[in-house]
KEKENU-974600 format. One record per atom (N, C-alpha, C, O): residue in three letters; y, x, z. Coordinates in steps of 0.02 Angstrom, whole numbers, padded with zeros to 5 digits, always signed. Each point is the difference from the previous one (the first is absolute). Layout:
BEGIN
alaYXZ ...
This chain:
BEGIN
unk-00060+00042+00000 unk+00060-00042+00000 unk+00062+00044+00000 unk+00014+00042+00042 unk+00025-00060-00100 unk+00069+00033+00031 unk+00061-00037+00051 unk+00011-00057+00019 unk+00014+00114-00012 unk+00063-00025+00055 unk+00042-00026-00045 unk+00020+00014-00057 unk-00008-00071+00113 unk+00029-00052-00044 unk+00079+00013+00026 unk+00008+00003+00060 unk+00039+00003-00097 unk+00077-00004+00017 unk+00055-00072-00011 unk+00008-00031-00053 unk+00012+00022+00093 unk+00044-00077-00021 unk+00051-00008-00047 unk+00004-00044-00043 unk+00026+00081+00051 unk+00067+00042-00052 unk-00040+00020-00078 unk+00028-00011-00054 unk-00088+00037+00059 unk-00048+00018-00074 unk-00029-00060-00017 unk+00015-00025-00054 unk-00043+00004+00082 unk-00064-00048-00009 unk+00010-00085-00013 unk-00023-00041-00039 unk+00062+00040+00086 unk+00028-00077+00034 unk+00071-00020-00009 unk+00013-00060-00003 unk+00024+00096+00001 unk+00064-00025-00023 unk+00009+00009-00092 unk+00051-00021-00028 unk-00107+00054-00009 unk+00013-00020-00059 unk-00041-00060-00034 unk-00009+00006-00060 unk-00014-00059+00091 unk-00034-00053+00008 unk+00063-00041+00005 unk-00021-00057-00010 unk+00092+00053+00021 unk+00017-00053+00023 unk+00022-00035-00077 unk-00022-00057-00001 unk+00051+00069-00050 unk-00019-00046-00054 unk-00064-00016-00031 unk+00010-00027-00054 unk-00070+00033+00066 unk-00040-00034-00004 unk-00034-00054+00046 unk-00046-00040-00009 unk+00087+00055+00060 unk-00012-00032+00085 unk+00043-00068-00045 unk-00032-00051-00013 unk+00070+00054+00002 unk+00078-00025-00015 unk-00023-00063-00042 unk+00000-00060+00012 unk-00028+00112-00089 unk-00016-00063-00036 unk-00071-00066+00017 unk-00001-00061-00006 unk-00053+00112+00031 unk-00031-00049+00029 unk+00013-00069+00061 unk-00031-00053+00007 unk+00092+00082+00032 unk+00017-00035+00033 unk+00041-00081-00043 unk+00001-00060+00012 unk+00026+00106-00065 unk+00053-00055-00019 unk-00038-00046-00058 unk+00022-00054-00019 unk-00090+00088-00007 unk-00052-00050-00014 unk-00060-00056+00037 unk-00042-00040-00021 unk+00066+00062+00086 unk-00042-00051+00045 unk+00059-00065+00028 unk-00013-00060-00003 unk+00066+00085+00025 unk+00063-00021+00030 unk+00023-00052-00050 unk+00004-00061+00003 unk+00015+00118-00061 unk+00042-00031-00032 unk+00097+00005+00018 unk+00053-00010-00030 unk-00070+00026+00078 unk+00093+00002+00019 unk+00019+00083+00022 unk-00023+00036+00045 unk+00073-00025-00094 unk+00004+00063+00035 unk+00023+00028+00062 unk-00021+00054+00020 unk+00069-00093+00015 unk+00021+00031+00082 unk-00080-00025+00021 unk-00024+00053+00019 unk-00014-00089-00015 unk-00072-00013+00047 unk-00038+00084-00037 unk-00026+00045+00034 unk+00033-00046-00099 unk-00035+00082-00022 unk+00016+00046+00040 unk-00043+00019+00040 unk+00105+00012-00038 unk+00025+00032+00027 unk-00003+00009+00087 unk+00004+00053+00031 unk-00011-00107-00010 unk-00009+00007+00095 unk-00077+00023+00001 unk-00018+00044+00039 unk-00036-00083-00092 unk-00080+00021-00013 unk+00005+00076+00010 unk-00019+00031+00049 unk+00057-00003-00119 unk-00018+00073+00014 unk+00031+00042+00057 unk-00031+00050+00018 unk+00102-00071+00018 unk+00003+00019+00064 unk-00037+00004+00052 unk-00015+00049+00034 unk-00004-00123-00027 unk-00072-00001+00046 unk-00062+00055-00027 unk-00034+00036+00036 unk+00031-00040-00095 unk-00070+00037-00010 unk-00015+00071+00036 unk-00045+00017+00038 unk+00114+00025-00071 unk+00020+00056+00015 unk-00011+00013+00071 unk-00034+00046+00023 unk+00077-00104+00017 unk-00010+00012+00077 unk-00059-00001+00022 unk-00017+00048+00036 unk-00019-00089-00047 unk-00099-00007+00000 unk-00015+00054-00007 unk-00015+00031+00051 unk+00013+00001-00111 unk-00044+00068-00006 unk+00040+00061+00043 unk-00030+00045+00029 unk+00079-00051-00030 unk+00032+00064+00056 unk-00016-00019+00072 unk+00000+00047+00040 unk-00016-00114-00013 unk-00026+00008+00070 unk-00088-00004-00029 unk-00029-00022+00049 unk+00007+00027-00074 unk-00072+00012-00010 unk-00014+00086-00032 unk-00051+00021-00027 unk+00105+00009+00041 unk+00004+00066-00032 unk-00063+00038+00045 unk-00028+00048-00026 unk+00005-00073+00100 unk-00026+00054+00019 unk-00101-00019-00037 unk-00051+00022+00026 unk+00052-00060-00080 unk-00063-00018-00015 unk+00008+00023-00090 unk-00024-00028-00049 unk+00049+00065+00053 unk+00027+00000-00047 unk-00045+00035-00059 unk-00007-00015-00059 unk-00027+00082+00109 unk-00074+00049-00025 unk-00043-00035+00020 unk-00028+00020+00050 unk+00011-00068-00071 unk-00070-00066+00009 unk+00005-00043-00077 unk-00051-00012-00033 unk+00107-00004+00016 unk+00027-00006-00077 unk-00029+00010-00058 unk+00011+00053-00028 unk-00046-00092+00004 unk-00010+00031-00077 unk+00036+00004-00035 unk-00009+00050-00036 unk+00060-00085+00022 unk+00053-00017-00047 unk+00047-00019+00022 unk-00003-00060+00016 unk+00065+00093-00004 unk+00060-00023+00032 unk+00032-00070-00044 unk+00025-00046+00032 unk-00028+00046-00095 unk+00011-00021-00040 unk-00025-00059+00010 unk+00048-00038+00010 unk-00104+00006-00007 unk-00037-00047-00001 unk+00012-00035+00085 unk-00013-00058+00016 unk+00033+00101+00020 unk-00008+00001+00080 unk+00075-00046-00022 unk+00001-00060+00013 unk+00049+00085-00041 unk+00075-00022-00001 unk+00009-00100-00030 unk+00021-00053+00024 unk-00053+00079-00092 unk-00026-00047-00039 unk-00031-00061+00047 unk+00030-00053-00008 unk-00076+00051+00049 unk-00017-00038+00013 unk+00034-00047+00074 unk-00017-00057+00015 unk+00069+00102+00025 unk+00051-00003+00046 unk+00047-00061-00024 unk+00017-00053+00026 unk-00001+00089-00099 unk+00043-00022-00046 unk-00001-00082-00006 unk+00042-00042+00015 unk-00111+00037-00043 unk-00042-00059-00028 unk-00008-00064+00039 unk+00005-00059-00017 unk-00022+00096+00089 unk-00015-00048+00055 unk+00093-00044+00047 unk+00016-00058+00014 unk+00010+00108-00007 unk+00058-00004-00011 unk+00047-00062-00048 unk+00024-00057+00006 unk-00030+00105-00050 unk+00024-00062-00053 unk-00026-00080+00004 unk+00040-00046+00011 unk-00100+00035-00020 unk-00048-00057+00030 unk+00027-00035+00071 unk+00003-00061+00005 unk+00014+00105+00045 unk+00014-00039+00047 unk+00085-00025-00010 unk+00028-00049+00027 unk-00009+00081-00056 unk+00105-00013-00029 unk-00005-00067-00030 unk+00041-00045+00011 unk-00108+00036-00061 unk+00007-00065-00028 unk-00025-00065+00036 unk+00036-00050+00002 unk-00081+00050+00017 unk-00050-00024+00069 unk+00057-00033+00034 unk-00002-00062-00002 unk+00050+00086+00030 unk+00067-00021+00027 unk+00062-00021-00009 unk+00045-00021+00036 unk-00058+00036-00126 unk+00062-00027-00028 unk-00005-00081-00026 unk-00054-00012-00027 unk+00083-00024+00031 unk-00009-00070-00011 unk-00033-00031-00063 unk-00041-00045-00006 unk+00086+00099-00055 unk-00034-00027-00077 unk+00037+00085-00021 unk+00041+00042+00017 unk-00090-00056-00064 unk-00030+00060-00050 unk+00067+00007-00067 unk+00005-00051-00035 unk+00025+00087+00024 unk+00041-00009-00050 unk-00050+00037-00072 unk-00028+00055-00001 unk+00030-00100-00043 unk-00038+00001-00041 unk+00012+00049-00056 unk-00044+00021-00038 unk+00112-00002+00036 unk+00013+00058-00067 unk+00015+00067+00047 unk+00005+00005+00061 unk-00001+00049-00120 unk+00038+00064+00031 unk+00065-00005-00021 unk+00020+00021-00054 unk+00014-00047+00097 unk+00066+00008-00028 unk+00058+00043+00013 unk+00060-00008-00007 unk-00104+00068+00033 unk+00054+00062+00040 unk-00020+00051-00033 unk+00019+00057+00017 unk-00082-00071-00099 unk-00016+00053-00043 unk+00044-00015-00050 unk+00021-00058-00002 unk+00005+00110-00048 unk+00015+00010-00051 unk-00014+00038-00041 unk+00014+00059+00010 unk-00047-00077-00069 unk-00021+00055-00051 unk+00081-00003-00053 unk+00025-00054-00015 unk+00007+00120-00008 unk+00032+00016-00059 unk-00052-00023-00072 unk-00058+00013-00016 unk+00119-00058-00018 unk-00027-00018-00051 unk-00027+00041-00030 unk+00027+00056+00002 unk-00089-00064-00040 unk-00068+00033-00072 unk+00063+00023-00047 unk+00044-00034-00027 unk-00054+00088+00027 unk+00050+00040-00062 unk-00030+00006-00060 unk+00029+00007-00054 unk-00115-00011+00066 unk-00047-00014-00072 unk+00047-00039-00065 unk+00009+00019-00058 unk+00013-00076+00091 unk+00034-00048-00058 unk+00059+00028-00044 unk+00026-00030-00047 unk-00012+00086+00070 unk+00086+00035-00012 unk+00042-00055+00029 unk-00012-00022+00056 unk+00073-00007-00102 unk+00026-00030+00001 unk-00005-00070-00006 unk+00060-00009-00013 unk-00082-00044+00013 unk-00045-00053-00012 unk+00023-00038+00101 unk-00036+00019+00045 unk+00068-00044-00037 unk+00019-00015+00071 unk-00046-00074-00010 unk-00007-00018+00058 unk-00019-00020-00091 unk-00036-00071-00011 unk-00052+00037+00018 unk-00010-00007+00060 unk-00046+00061-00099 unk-00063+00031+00041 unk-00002+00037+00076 unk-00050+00010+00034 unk+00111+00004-00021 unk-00009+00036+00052 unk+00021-00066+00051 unk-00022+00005+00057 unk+00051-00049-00067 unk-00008-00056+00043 unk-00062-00044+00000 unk-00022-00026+00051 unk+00000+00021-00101 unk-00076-00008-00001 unk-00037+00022+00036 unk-00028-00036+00042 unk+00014+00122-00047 unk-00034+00042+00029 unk+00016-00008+00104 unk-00040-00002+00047 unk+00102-00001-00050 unk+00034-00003+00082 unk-00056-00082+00021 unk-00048-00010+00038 unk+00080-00025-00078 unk-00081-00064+00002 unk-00052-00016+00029 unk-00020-00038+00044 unk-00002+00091-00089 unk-00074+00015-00001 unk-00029+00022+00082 unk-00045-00024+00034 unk+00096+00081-00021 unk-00003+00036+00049 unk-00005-00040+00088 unk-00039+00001+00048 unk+00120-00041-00069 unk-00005-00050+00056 unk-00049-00050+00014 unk-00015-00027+00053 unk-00010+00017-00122 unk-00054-00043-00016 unk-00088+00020+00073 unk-00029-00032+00043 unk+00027+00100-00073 unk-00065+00028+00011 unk+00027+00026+00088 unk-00052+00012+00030 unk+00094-00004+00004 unk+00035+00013+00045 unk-00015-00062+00040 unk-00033+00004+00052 unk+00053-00054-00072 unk-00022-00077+00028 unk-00084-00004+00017 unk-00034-00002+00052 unk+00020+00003-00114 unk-00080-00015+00017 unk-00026+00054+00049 unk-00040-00022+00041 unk+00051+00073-00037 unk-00008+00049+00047 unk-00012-00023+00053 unk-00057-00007+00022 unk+00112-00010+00010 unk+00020-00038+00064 unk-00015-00059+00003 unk+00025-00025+00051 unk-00071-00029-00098 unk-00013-00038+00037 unk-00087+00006-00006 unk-00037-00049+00004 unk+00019+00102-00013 unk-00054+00036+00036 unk-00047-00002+00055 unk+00021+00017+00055 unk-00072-00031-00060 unk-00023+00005+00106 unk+00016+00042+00012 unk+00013+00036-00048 unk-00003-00006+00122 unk+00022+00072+00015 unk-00053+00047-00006 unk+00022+00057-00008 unk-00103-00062+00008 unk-00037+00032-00022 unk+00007+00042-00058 unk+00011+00060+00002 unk-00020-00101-00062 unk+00006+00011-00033 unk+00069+00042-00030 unk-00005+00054-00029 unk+00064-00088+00040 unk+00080+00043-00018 unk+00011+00062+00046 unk+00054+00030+00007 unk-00102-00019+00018 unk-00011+00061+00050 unk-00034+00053-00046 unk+00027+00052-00019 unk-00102-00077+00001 unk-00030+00005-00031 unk+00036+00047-00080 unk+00010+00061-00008 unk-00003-00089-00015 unk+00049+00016-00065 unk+00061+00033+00008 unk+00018+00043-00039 unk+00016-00061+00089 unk+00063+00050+00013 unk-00026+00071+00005 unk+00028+00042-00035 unk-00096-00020+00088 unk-00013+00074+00008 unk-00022+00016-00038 unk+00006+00060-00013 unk-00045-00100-00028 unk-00050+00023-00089 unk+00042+00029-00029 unk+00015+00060-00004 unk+00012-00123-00026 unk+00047-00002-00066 unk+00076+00042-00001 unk+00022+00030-00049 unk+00004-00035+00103 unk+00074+00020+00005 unk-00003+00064+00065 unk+00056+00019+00015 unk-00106+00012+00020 unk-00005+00059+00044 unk-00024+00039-00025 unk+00028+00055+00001 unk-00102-00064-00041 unk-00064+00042-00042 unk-00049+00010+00062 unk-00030+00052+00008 unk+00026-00098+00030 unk-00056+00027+00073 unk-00058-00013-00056 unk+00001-00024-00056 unk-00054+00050+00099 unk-00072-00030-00038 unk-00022-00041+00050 unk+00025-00016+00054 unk-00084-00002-00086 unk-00022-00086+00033 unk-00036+00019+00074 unk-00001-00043+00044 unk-00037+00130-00029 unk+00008+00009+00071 unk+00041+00010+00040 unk-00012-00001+00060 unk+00071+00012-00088 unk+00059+00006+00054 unk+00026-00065+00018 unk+00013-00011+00059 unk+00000-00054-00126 unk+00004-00058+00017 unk-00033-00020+00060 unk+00030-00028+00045 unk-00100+00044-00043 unk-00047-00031+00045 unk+00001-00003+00064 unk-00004-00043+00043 unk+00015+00131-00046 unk+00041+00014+00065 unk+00061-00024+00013 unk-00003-00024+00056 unk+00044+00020-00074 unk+00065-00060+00003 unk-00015-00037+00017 unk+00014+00008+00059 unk-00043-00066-00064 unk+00022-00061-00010 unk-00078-00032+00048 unk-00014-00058+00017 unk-00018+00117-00008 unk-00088-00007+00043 unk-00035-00037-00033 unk-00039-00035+00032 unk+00039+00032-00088 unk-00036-00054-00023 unk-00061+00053-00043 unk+00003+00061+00009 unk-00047-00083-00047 unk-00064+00044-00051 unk+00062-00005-00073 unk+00041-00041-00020 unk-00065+00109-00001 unk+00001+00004-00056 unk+00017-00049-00054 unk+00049-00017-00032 unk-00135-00004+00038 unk-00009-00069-00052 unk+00039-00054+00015 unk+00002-00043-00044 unk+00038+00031+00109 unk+00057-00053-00006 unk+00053+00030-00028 unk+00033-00025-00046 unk-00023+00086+00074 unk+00066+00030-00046 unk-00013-00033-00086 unk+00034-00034-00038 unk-00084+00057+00036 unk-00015-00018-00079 unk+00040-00065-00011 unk+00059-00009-00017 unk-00132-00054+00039 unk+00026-00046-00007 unk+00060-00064+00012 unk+00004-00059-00017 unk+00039+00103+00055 unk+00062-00017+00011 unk+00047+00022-00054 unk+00036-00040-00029 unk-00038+00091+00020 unk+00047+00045-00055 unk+00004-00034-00069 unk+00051-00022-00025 unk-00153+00019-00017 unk-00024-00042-00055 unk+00041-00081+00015 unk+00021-00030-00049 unk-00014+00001+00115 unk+00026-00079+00005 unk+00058+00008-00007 unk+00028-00036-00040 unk+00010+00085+00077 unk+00097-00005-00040 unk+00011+00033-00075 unk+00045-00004-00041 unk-00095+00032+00044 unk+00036+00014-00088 unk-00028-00063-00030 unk+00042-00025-00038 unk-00097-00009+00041 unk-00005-00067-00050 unk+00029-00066+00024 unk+00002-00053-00032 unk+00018+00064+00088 unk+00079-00062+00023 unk+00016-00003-00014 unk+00017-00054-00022 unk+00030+00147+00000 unk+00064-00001-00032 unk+00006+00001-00043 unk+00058-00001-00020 unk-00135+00004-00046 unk+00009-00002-00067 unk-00005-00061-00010 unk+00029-00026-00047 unk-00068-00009+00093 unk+00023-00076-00027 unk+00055-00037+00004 unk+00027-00033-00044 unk-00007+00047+00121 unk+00063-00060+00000 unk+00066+00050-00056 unk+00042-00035-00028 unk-00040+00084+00021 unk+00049+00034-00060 unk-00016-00020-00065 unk+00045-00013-00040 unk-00103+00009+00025 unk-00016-00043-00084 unk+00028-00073+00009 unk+00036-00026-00043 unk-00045+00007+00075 unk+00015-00095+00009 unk+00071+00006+00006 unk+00036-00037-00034 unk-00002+00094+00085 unk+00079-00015-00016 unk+00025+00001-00040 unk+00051-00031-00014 unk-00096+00089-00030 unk+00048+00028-00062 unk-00015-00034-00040 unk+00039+00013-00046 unk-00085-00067+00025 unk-00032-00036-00035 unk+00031-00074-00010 unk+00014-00032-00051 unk-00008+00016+00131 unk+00012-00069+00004 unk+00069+00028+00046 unk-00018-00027+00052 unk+00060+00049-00039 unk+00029+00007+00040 unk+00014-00030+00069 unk+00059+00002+00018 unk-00110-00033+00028 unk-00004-00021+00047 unk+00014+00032+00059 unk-00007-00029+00053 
């Protein structure tokens, strides 16, 4: 095992602390107090610290449980990200009708995100948008593997469905 440092190890975790938080939450001041708390968690658990397999996963899952209890307590769930912003697709050049399209699309797939089970938008947030693999998920989130799987496989074909029907039927 190596020695683990807080300043090396653990404080460069806090934007990924950050975004997972603000994919369970949804709100960013509730993200933001998550990864405060987290931080504080693992620095009073510092003296267990060489018992650790993965600080990372140790943080991650602080993070996770955390976040879960922020919502647990919050009354209702706000359903979009609306404290993200992506800069418009420059793909289009000049074309401001596709790139409002594209902004669309985005808010579009942003929505369905969030109205997600939390399993699952958990699930897909560390896949798809961290690069964990499906054992580190597991460890996250305590669950096997094969649910990682099959949670991950159920939000991507949610979201390809209810996104064909919008874009289709615009509903």
């Amino acid at each position: 095992m190596k020695k683990i440092s807080f300043q090396a190890d653990v404080l460069p975790l806090k934007d990924e602390l950050f975004r997972l938080a603000l994919r369970i939450t949804l709100n960013r001041a509730e993200a933001e107090d998550v990864v405060q708390e987290t931080m504080m968690k693992v620095w009073n658990r510092r003296d267990s610290w060489d018992k650790i397999e993965s600080i990372e996963a140790f943080c991650l899952t602080i993070c996770r449980n955390l976040s879960l209890d922020k919502v647990r307590h919050m009354d209702s769930q706000i359903v979009t990200l609306e404290t993200e912003h992506d800069p418009a697709d420059r793909s289009y050049g000049a074309n401001p009708e596709e790139q409002a399209m594209q902004r669309d699309r985005v808010a579009l797939v942003r929505k369905l995100i969030g109205q997600l089970p939390e399993k699952q938008r958990t699930a897909m947030q560390l896949r798809d948008m961290e690069g964990k693999s499906y054992r580190d998920i597991a460890s996250i989130m305590g669950i096997s593997e094969e649910q990682v799987k099959v949670n991950i496989f159920r939000a991507r074909q949610t979201i390809k469905k209810e996104f064909r029907q919008q874009e289709e039927y615009g509903l």
